[in-house]
Backbone bond lengths (Angstrom), bond angles and torsions (degrees), N, CA, C in turn:
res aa  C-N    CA-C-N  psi(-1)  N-CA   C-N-CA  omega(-1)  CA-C   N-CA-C  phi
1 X - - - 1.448 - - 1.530 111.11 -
2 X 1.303 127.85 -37.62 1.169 141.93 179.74 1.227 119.22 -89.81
3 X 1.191 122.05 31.78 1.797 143.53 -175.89 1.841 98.02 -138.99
4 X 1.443 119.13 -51.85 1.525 120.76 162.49 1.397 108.52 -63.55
5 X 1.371 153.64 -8.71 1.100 126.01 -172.42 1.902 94.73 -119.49
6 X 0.641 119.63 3.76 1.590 141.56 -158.16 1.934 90.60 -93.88
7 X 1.704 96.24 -70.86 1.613 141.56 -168.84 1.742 92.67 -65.28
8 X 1.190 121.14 -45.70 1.391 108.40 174.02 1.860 121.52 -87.84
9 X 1.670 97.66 -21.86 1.683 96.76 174.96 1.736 109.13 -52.12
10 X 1.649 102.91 -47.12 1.619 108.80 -176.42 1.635 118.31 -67.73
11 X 1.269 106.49 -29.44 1.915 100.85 175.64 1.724 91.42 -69.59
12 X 1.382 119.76 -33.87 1.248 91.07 -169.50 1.703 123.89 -91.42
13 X 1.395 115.93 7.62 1.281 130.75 -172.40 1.304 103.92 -95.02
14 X 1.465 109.67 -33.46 2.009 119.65 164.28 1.035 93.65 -68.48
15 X 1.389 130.71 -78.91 1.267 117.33 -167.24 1.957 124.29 -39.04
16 X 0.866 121.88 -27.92 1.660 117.98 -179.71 1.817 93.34 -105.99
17 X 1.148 101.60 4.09 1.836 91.29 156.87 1.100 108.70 -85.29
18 X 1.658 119.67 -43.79 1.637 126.02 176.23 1.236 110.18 -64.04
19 X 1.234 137.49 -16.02 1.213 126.40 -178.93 1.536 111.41 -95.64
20 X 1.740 121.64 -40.25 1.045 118.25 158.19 1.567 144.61 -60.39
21 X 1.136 87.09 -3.39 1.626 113.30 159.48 1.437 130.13 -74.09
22 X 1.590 93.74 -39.09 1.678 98.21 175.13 0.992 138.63 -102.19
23 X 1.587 120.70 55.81 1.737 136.36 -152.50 1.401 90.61 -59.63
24 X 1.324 108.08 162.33 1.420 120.77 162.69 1.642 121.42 -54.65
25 X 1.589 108.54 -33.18 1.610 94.97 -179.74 1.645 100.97 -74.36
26 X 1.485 118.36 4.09 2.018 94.19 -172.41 1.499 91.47 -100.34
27 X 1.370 105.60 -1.06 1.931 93.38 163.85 1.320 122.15 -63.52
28 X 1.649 109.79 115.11 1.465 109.89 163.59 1.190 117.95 -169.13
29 X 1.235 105.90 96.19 1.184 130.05 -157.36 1.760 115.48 -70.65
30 X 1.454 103.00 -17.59 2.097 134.93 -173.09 1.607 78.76 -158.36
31 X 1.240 104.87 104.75 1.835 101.38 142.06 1.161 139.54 -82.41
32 X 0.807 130.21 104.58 2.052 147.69 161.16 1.140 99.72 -33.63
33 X 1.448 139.33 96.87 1.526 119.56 142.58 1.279 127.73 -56.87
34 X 1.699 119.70 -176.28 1.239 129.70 166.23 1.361 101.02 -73.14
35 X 1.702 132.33 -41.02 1.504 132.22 -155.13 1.396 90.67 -76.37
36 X 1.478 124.07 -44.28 1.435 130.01 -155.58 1.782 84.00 -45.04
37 X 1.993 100.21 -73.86 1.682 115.01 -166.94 1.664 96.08 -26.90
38 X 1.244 107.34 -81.95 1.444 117.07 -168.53 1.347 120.22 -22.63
39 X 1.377 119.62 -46.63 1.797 130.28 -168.26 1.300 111.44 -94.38
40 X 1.279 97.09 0.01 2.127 103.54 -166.21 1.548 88.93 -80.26
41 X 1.824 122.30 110.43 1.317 127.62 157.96 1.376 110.31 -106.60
42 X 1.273 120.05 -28.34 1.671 110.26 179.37 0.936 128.77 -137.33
43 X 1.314 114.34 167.31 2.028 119.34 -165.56 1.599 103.98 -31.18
44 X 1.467 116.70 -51.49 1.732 84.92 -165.86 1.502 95.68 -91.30
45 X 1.356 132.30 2.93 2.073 103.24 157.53 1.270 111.19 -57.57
46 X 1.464 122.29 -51.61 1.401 133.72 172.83 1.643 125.36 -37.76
47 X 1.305 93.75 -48.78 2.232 100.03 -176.04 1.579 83.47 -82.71
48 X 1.736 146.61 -34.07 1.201 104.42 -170.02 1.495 116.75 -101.62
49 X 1.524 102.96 -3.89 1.597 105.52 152.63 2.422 112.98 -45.44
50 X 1.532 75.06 -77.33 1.995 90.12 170.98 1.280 114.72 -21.06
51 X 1.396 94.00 -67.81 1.764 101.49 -178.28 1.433 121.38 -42.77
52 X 1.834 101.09 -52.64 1.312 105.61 -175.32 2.057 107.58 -65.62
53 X 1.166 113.55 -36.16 1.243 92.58 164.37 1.348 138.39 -79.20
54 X 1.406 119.95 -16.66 1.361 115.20 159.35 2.067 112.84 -70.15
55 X 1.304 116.28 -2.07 1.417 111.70 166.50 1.754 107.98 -76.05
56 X 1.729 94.64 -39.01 1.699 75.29 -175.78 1.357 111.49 -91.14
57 X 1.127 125.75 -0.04 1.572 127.94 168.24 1.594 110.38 -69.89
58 X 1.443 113.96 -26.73 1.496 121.24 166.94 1.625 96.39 -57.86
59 X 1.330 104.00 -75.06 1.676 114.86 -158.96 1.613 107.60 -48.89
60 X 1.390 109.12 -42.14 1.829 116.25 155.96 1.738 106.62 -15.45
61 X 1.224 82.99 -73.00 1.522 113.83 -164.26 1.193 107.96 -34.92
62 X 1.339 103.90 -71.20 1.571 124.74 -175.91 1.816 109.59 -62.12
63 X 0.777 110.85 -11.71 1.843 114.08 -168.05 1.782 87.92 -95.43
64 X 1.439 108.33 -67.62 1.741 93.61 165.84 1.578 136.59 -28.54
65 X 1.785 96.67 -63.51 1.845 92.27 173.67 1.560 105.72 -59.36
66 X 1.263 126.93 -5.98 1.765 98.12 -162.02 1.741 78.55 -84.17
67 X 1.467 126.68 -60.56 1.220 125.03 -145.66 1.493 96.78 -76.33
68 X 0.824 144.59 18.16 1.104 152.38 -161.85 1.986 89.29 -127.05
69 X 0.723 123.54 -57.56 1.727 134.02 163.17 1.293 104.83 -46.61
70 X 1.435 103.89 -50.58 2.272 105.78 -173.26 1.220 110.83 -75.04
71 X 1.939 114.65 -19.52 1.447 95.64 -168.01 1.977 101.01 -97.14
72 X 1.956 129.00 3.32 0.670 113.33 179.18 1.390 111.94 -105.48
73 X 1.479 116.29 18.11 1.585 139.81 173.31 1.398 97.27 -82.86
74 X 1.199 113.52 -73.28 1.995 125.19 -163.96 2.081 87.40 -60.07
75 X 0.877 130.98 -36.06 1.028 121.67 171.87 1.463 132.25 -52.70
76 X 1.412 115.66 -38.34 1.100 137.98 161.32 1.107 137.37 -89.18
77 X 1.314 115.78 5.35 1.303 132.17 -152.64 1.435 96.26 -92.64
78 X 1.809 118.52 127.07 1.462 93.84 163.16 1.722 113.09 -108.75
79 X 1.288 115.11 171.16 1.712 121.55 -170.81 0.908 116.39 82.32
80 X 1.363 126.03 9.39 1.718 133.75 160.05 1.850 100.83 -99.80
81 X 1.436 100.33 115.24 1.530 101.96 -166.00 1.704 77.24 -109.03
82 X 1.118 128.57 -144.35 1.709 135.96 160.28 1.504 104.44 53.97
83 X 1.201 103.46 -108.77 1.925 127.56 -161.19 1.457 114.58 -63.91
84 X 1.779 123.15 -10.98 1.475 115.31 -170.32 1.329 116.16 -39.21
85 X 1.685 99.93 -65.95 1.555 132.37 -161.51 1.806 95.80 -42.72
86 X 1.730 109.54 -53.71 1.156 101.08 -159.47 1.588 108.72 -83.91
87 X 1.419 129.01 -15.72 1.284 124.79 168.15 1.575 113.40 -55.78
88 X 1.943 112.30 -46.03 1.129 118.48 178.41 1.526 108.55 -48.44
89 X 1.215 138.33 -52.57 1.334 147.95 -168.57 1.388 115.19 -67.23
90 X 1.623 102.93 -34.24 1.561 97.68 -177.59 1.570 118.64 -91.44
91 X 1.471 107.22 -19.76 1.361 108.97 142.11 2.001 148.33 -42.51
92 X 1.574 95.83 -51.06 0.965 119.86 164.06 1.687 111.08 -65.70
93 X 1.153 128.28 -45.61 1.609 111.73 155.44 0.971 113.11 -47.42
94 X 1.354 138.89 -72.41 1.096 142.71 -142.41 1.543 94.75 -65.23
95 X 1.000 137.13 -53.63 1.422 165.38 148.24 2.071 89.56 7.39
96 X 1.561 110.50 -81.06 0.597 147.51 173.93 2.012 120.01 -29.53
97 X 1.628 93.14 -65.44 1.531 116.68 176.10 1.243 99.35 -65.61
98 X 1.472 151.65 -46.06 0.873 149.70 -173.05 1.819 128.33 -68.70
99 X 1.577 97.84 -27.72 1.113 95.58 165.94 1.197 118.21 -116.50
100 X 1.133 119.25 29.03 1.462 134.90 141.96 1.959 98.04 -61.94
101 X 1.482 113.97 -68.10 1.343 112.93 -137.73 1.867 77.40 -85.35
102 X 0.764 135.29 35.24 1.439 134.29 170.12 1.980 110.97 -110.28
103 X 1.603 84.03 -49.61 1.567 93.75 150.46 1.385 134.65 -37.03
104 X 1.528 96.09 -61.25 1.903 109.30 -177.01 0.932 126.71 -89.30
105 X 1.777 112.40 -12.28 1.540 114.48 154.16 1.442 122.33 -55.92
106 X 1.603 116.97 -42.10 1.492 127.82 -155.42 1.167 77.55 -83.96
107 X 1.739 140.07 -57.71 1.585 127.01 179.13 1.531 106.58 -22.92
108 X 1.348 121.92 -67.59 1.168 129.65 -144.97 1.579 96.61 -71.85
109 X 0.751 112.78 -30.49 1.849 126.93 -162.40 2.102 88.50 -76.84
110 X 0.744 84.68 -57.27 1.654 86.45 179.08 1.164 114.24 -48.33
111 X 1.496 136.97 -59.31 1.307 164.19 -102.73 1.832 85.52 -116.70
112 X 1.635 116.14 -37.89 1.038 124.17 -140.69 1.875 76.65 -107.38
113 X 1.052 139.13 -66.16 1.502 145.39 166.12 1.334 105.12 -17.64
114 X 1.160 123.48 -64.52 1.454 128.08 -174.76 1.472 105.49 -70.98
115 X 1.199 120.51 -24.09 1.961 111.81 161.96 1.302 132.17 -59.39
116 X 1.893 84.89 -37.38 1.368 97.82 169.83 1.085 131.76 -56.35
117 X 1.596 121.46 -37.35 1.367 153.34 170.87 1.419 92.06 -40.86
118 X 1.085 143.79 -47.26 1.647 139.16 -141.27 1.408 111.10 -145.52
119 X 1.224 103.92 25.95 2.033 111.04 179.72 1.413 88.37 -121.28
120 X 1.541 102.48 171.14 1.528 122.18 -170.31 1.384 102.64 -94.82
121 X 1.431 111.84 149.50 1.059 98.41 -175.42 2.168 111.14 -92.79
């Protein structure tokens, strides 16, 4: 019994390494450079700027439901005595941060549509 609870503390100490690994800014699912911003003069630099941020506003997306999935696992989880509470919580941030940057992607994606509107083609 004390080899399973040992054996599950460490999947779960990797596991919130993997998660602390994947902040919301390393989401990017299409990366936007600075050169891209810089060189973008017309409607389609603009829609494939947009696009590319509505891809990582997808991947946003998806990084939320998972931890959002991990934090109602550690919740339920039994034989995790110690660390649940705080895995649950650090999930639920993350939870949180992510759909923030899901938010400010689709901002950006917008922001970038309406340039399009008014650049040459």
């Amino acid at each position: 019994m004390r080899f399973n609870s040992s054996f599950v503390a460490s999947v779960a100490t990797f596991g919130l390494f993997l998660c602390a690994s994947t902040l919301p800014s390393a989401v990017q699912a299409a990366e936007v450079t600075s050169a891209q911003v810089a060189a973008a003069r017309t409607a389609a630099d603009h829609e494939a700027i947009a696009s590319a941020y509505e891809a990582e506003a997808t991947a946003a997306d998806k990084m939320a439901s998972d931890h959002e999935t991990m934090a109602k696992a550690y919740n339920g989880a039994t034989g995790m005595k110690g660390g649940r509470q705080a895995m649950v919580s650090h999930c639920n941030r993350l939870v949180d941060q992510y759909r923030a940057a899901a938010t400010e992607y689709r901002g950006l994606a917008a922001a970038h549509r309406e340039l399009a509107k008014t650049a040459g083609k």
